[in-house]
N, C-alpha and C positions, 0 to 999 in steps of 0.2 A: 504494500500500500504506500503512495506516497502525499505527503502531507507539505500541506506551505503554511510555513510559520510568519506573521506580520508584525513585529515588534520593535519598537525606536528604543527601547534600554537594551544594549549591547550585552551587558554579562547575563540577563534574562537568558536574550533571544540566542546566546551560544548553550546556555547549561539544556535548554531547550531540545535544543536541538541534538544537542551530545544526548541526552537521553532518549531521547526518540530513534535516535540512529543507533543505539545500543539494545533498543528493541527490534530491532531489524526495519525498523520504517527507513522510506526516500526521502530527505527531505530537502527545502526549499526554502530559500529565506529573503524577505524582505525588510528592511528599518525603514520606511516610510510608506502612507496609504497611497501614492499615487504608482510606486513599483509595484506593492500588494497589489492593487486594481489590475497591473498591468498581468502580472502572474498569474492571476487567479483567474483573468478573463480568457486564457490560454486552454482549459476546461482540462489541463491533465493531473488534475488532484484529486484524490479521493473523501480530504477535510481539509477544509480551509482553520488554522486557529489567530483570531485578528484581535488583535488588542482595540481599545476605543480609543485612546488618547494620542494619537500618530501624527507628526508632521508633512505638511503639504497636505494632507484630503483625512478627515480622522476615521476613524473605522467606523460609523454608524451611516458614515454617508459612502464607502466601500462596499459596505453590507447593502445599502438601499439598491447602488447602484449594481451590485451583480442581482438579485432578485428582479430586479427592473430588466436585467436582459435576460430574466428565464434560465441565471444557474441556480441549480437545485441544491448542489454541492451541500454537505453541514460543513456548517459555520458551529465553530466555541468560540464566544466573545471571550477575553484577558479584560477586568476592568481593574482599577485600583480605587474606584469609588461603589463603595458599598449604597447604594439607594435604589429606592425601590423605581423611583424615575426612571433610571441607565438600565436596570433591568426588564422591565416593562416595555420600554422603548428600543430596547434592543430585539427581545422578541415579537414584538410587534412589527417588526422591518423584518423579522423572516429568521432570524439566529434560531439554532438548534439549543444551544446551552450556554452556559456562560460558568466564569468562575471569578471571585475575589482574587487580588493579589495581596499577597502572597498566598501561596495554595501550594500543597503538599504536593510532590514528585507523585507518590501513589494514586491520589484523587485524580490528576490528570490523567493520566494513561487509562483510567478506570473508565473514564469517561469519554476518554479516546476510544474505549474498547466497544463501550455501547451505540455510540453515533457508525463506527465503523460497522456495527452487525446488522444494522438498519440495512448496508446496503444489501450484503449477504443475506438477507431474509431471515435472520436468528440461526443460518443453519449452525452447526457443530464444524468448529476446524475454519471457520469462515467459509464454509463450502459455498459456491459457486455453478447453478446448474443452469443450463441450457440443450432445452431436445438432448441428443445423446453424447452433450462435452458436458464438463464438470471440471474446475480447480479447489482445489483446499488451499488456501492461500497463506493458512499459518505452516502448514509442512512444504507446501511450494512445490504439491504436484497436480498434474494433468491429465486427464482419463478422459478416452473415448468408446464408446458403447464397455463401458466398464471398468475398458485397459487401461494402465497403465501406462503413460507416455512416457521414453525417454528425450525428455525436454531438457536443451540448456536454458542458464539462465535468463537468457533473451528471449527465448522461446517461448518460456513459461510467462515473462512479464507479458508478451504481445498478448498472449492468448488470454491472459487474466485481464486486460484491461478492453479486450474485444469481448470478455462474457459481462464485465461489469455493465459494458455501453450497448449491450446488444441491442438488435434492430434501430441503432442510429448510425449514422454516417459519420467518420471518422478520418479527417484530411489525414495525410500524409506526415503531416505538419507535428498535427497532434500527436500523434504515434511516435516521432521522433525523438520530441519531448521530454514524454511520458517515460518510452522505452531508454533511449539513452542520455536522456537529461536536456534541462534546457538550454547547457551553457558543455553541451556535446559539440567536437567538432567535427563528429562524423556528419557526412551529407544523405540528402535525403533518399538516394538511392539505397541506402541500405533497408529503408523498411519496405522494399519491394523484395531486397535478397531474403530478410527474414517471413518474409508471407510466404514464399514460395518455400520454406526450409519447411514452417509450419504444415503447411497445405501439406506436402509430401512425406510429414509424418503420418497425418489427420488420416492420407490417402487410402490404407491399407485395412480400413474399419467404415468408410463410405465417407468420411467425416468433411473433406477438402472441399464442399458444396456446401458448408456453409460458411466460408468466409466470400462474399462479393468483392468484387470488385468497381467501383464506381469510377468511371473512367472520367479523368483528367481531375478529381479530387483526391480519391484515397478508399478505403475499404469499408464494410459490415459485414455484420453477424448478424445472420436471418438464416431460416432455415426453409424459406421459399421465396421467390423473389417476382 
């Protein structure tokens, strides 16, 4: 799963992230709301966590404005003002959760863990299903019509974030991203190498029919077109 963190206090948004990344999440960082806006409107995150109090653009007007373009993404507000106003008004603009600063290492990731299982539908393992693909995404594997896929780690990323966004369309762009970072200097030719890698595993289980291909943006996952 990869996550973007938006925080203007520096030793925050490093410990932040050091834990998150020691959990096995991707992460992302922004110190100011007008990068955050920038990053997050990129749609390759799985949870946004925004602070409110942010220079250049603060986070509640961040939050309006991805809601306003129809990302769905959770949002955990950061606030450092404990009232019932900031909260209120935070979820009212669309936040999934919020927490006080300073907030326990535990609490977070606690609460990381439940906005993350929303996507995965409660399964177990964060499992991941679509018609007959499936990822578990806390053991970081891949199965078709039941099997077992030997998936590299690129592999496994494309396909877990093509079952997350299933039946949407997904540029190139995105995929890039997502798969090998934003600030990757690999070109975008490689998420055609890596679809064909996938496809040609999928192949041998009927599976390779359901990644489309949507020609001169980028891919989906459908399982009839």
């Amino acid at each position: 799963m990869r996550i973007l963190v938006v925080e203007d206090d520096r030793p925050l948004l490093d410990a932040v992230s050091t834990l998150l990344k020691e959990e096995a999440y991707q992460v992302d960082e922004a110190d100011n709301g007008l990068d955050g806006l920038y990053l997050a409107q990129q749609s390759v995150h799985d949870l946004i966590i925004l602070d409110i109090m942010l220079p250049g653009m603060n986070g509640l007007s961040v939050l309006s404005e991805l809601r306003a373009e129809g990302n769905a993404k959770p949002i955990l507000l950061l606030t450092a003002r404990d009232s019932v106003e900031d909260r209120v008004k935070g979820l009212d603009l669309g936040a999934d959760d919020y927490l006080v600063k300073p907030f326990a290492s535990p609490e977070l990731l606690a609460r990381i863990r439940v906005l993350l299982r929303r996507l995965s539908q409660g399964a177990p393992d964060g499992e991941l299903n679509y018609g007959q693909l499936s990822v578990k995404c806390q053991s970081m594997e891949g199965y078709a019509n039941g099997e077992v896929l030997k998936l590299t780690m690129k592999e496994f990323e494309l396909m877990e974030f093509l079952l997350l966004n299933r039946e949407q369309i997904l540029t190139k762009e995105q995929l890039l991203d997502r798969v090998w970072g934003i600030d990757s200097e690999a070109g975008i030719g490689v998420v055609d190498v890596y679809v064909h890698y996938l496809r040609k595993k999928l192949a041998p289980y009927g599976c390779e029919r359901y990644i489309h291909t949507v020609r001169g943006v980028g891919y989906m996952l459908k399982e009839k077109c």
